[in-house]
TORZARO-622522 format. One record per atom (N, C-alpha, C, O): x, y, z; residue in three letters. Coordinates in steps of 0.1 Angstrom, whole numbers, padded with zeros to 4 digits, always signed. Layout:
<rs>
XYZALA ...
</rs>
This chain:
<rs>
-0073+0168-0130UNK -0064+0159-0124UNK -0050+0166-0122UNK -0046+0172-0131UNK -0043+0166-0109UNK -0034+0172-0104UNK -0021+0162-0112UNK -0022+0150-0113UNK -0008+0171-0118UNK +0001+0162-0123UNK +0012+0160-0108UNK +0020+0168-0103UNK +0008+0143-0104UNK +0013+0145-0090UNK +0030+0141-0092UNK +0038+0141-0083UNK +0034+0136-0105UNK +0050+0130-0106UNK +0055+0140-0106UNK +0067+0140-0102UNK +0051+0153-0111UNK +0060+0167-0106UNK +0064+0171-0092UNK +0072+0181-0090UNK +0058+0165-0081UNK +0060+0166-0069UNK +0065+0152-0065UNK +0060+0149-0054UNK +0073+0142-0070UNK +0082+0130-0066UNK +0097+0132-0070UNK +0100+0133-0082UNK +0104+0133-0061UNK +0117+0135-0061UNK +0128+0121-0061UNK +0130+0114-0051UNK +0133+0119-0071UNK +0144+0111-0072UNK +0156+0111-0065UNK +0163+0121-0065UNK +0159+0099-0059UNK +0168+0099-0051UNK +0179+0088-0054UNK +0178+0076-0051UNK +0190+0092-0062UNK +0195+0080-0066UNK +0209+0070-0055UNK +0217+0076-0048UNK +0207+0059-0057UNK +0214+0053-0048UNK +0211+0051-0033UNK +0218+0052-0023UNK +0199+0050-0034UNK +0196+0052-0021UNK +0182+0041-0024UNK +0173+0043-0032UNK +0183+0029-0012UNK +0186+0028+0000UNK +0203+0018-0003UNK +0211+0016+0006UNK +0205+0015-0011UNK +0219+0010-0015UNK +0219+0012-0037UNK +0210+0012-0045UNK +0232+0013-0038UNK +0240+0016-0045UNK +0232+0011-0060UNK +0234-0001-0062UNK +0226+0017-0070UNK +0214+0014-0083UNK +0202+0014-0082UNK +0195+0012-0091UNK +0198+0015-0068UNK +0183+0022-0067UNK +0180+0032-0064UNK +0185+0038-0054UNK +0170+0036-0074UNK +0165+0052-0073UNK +0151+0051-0067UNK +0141+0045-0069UNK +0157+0063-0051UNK +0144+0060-0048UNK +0132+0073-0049UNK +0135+0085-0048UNK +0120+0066-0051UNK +0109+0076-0050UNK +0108+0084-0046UNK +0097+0086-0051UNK +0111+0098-0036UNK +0107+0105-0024UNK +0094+0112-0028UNK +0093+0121-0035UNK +0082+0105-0020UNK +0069+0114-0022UNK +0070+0124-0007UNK +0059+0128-0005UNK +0079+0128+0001UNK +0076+0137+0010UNK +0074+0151+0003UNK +0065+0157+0009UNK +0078+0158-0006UNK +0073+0167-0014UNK +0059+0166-0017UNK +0053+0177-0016UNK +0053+0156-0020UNK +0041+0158-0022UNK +0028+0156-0008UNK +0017+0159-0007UNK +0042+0148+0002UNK +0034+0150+0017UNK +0032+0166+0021UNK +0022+0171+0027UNK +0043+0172+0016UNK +0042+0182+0020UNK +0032+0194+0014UNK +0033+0206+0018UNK +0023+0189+0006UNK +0013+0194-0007UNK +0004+0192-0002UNK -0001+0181-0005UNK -0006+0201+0008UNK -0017+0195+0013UNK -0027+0195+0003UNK -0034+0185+0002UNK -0030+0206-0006UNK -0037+0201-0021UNK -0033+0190-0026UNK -0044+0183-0029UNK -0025+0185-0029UNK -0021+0171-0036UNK -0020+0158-0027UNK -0018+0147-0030UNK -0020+0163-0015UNK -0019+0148-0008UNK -0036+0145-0006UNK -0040+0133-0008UNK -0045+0156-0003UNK -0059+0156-0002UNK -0063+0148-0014UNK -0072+0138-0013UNK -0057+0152-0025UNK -0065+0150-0040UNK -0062+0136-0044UNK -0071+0129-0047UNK -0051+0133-0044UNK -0045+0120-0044UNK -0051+0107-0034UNK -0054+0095-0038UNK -0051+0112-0021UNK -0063+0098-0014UNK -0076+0099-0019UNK -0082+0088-0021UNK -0084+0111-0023UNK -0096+0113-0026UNK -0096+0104-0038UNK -0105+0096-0040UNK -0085+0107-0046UNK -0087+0104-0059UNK -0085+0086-0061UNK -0092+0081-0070UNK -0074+0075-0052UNK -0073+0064-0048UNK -0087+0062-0044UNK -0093+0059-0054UNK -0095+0062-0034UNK -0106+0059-0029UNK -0117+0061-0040UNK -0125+0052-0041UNK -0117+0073-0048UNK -0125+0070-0059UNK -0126+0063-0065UNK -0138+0061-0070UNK -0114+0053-0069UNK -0116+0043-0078UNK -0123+0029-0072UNK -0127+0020-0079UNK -0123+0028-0058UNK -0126+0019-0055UNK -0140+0017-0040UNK -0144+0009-0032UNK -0145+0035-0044UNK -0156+0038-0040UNK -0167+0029-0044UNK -0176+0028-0036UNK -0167+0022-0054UNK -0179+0016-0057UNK -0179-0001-0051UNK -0188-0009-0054UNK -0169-0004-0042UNK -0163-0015-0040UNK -0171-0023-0027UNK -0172-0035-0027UNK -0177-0015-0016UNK -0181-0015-0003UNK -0168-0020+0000UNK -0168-0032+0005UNK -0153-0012-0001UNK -0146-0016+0011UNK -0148-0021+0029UNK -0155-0014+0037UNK -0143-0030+0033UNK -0145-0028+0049UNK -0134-0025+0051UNK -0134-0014+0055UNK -0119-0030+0051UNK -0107-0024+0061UNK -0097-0022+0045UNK -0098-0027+0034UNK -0088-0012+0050UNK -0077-0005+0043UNK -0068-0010+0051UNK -0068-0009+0063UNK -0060-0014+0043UNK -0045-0019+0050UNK -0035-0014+0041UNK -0032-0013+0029UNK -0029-0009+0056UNK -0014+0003+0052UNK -0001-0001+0053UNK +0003+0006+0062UNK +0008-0009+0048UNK +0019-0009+0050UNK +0030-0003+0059UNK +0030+0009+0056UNK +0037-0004+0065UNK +0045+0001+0074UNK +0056+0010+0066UNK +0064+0001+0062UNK +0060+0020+0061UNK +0059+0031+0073UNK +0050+0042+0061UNK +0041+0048+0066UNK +0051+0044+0047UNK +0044+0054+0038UNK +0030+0054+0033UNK +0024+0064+0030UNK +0024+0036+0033UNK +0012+0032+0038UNK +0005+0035+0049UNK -0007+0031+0050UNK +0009+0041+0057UNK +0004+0045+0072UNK +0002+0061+0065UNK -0007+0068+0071UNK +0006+0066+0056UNK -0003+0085+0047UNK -0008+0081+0044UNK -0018+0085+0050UNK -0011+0070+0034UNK -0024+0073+0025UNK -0032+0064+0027UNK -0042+0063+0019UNK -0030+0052+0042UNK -0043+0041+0040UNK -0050+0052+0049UNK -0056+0061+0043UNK -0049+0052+0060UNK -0060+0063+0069UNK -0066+0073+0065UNK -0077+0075+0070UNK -0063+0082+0055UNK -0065+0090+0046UNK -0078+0083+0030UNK -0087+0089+0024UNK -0073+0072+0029UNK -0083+0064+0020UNK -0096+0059+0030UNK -0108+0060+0028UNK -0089+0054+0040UNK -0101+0046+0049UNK -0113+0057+0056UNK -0124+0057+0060UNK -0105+0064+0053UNK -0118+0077+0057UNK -0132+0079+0045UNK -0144+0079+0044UNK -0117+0082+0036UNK -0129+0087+0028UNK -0138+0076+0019UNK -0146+0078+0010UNK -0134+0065+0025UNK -0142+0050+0021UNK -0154+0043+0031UNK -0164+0036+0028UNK -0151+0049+0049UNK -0160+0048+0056UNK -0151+0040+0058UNK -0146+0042+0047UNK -0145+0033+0062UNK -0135+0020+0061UNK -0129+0018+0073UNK -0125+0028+0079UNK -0128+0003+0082UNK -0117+0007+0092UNK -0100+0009+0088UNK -0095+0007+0077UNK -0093+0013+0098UNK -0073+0011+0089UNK -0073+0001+0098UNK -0077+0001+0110UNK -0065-0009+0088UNK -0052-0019+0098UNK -0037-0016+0095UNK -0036-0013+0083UNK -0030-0015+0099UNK -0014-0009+0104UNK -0009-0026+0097UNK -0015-0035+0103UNK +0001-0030+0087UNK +0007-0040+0087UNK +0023-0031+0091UNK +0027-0020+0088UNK +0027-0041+0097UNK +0040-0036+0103UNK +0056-0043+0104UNK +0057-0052+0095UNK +0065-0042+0111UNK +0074-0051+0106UNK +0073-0055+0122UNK +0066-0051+0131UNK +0082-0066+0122UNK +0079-0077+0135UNK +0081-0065+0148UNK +0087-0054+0147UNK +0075-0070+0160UNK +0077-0066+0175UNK +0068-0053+0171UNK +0068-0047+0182UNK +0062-0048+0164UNK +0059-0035+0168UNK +0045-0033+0170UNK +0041-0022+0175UNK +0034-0044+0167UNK +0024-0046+0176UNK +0021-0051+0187UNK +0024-0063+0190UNK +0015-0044+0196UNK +0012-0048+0204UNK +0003-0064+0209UNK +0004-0070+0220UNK -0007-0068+0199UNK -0014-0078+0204UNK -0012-0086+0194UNK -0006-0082+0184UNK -0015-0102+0194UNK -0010-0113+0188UNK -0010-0110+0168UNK -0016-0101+0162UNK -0003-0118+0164UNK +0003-0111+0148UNK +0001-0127+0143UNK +0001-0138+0148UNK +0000-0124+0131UNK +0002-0135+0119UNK +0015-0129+0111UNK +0015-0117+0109UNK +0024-0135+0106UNK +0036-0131+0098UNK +0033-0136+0083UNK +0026-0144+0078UNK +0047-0122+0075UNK +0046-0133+0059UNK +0057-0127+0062UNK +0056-0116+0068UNK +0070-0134+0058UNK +0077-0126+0046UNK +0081-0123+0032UNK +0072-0125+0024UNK +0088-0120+0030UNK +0088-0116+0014UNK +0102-0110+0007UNK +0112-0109+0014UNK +0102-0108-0002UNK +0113-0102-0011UNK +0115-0087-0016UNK +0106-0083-0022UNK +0124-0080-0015UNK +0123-0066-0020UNK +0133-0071-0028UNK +0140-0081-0030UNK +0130-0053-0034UNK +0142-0056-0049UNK +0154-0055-0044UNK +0163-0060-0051UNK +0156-0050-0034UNK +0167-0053-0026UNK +0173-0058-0017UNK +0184-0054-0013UNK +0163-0070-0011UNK +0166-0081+0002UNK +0156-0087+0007UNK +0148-0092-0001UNK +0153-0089+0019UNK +0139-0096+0024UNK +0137-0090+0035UNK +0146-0084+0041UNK +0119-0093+0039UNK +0117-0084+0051UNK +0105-0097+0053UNK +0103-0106+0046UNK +0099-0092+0064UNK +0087-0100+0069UNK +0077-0088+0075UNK +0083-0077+0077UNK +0066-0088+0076UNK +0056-0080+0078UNK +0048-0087+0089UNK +0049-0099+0089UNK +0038-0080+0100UNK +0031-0084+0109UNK +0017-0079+0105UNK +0015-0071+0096UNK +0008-0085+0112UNK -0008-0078+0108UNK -0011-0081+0122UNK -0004-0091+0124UNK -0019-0079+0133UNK -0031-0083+0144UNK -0040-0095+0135UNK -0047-0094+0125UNK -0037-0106+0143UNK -0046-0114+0139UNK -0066-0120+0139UNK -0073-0130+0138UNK -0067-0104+0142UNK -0081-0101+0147UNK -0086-0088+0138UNK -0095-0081+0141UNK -0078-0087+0127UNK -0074-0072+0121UNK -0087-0072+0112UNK -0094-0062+0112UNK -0089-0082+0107UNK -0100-0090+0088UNK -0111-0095+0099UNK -0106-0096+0110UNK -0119-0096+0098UNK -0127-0108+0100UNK -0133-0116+0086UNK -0134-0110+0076UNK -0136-0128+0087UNK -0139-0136+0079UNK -0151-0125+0069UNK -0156-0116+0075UNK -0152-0127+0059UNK -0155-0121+0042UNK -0155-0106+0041UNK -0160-0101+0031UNK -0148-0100+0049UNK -0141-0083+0052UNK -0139-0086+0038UNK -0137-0097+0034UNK -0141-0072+0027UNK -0131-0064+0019UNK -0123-0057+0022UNK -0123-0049+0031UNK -0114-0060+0015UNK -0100-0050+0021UNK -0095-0047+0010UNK -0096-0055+0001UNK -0089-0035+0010UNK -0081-0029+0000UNK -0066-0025+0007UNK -0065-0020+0018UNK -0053-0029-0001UNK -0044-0027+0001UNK -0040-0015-0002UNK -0043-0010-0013UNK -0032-0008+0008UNK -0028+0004-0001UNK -0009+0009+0007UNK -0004+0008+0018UNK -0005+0014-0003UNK +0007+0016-0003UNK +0010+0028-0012UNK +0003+0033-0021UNK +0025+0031-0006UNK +0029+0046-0021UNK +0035+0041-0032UNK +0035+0047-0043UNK +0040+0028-0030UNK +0047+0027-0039UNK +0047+0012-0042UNK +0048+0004-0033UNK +0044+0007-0056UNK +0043-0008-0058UNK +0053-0011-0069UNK +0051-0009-0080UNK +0065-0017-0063UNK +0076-0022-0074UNK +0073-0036-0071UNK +0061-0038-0070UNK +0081-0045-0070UNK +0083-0056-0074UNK +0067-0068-0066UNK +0065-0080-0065UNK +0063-0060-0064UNK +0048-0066-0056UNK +0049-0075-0044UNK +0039-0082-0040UNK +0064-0073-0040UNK +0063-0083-0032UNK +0060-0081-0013UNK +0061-0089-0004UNK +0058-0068-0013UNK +0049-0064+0004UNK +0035-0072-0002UNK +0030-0082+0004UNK +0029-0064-0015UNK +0013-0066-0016UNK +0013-0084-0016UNK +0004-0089-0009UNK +0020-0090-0021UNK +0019-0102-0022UNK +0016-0109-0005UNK +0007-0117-0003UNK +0026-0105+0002UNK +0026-0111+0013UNK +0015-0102+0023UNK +0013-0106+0034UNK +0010-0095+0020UNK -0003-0087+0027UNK -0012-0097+0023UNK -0017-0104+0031UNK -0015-0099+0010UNK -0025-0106+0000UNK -0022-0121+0006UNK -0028-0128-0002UNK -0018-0128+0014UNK -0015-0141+0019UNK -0019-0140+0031UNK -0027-0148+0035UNK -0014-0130+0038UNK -0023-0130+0055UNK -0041-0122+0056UNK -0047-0123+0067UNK -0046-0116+0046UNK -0055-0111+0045UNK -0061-0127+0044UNK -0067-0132+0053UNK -0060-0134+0028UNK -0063-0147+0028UNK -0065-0156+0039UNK -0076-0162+0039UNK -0054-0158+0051UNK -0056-0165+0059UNK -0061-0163+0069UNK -0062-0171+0079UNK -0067-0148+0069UNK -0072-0141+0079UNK -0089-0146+0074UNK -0098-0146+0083UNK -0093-0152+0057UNK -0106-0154+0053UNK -0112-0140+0052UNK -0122-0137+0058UNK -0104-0127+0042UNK -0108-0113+0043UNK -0108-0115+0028UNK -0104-0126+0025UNK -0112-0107+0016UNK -0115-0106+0009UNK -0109-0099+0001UNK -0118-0093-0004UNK -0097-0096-0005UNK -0087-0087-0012UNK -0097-0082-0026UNK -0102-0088-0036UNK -0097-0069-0023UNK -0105-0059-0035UNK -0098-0051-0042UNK -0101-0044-0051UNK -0086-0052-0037UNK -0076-0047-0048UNK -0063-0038-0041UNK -0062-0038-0029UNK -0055-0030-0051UNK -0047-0025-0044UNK -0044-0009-0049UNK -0043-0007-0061UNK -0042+0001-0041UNK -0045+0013-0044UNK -0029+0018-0041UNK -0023+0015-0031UNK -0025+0024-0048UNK -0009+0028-0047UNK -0007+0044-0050UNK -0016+0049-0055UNK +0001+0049-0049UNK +0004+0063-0054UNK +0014+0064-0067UNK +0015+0074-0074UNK +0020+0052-0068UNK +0031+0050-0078UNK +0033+0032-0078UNK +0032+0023-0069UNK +0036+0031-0093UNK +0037+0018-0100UNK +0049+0016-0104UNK +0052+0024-0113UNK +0057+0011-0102UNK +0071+0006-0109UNK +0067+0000-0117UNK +0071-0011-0114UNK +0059-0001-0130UNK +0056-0008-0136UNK +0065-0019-0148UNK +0060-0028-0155UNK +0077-0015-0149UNK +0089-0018-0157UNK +0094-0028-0148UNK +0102-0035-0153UNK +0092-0030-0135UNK +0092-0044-0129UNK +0081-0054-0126UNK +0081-0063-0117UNK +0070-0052-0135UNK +0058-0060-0136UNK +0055-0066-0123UNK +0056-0078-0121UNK +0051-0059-0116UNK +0042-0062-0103UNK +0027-0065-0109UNK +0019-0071-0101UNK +0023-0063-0119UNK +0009-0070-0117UNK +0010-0086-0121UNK +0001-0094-0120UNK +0021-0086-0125UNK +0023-0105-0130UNK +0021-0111-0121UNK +0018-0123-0123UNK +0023-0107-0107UNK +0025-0114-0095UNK +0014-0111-0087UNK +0017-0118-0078UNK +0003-0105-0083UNK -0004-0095-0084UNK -0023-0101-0084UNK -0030-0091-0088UNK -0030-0109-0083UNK -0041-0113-0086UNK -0055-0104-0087UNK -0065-0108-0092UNK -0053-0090-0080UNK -0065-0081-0079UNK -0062-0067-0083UNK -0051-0062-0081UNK -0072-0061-0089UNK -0069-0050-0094UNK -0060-0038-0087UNK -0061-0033-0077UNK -0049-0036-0098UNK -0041-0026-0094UNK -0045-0011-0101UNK -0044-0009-0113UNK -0048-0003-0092UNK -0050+0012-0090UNK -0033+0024-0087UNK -0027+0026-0077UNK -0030+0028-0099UNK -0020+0034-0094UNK -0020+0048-0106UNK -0022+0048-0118UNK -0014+0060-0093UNK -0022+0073-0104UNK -0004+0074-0108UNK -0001+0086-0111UNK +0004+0069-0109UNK +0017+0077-0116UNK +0023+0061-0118UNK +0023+0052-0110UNK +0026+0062-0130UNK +0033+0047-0135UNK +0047+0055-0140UNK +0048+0066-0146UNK +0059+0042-0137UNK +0068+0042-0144UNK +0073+0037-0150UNK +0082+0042-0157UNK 
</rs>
């Protein structure tokens, strides 16, 4: 097992003033560790018969396509408003530092699809949450959620109903 938190860089104050943020581009930039890391996310949930990987907008778009491969899987792109092209279902939601709303193609799930959510980074759970609501209403099947990092000291699984997968907790 590759120690992947030696390749995440701290960024303090950023994106406003007491949050430290993540930077996994160092480890984008680690073609051994970015390989090993989706391989290693999809392993856990190789035994799952995923059908679609859904990637959050914009660091979810490295590692769901990257998982959906090596799961056989299709990707769906969740995105922020206007930037799909064909008809959308919305949620929005809460960050630890404001609110946002998210899009999906409303043709993305089909009725009893598995899907696995996947994202770099899971703090306060509240993208997965609102993914986990349109997946729902989409009638898709939430198999869990595959992350590259856990904020776990803000208890995202309290909020959270399907297994969380995450190789670096903090």
């Amino acid at each position: 097992m590759m120690d992947y938190s030696s390749l995440i860089r701290d960024i303090p104050d950023y994106p406003e003033p007491g949050i430290v943020f993540k930077d996994i581009t160092p480890l984008c930039n680690n073609p051994e560790a970015l390989i090993s890391c989706a391989k290693e996310l999809a392993d856990r949930f190789r035994d799952t018969d995923i059908d679609r990987v859904v990637g959050a907008e914009a660091r979810g778009f490295i590692f769901g396509p990257l998982i959906a491969v090596e799961l056989k899987a299709g990707f769906v792109p969740v995105r922020k408003p206007g930037k799909l092209p064909s008809k959308t279902i919305s949620e929005s939601y809460e960050l630890e530092y404001g609110t946002d709303t998210l899009e999906m193609h409303e043709d993305a799930i089909a009725e009893g699809e598995k899907v696995l959510i996947v994202d770099d980074l899971l703090a306060t759970g509240g993208t997965v949450c609102a993914i986990l609501k349109m997946i729902r209403r989409l009638k898709g099947v939430p198999a869990g959620v595959a992350a590259l990092i856990e904020l776990s000291f803000l208890n995202p699984a309290d909020k959270i109903d399907v297994p969380i997968e995450a190789l670096i907790k903090y």
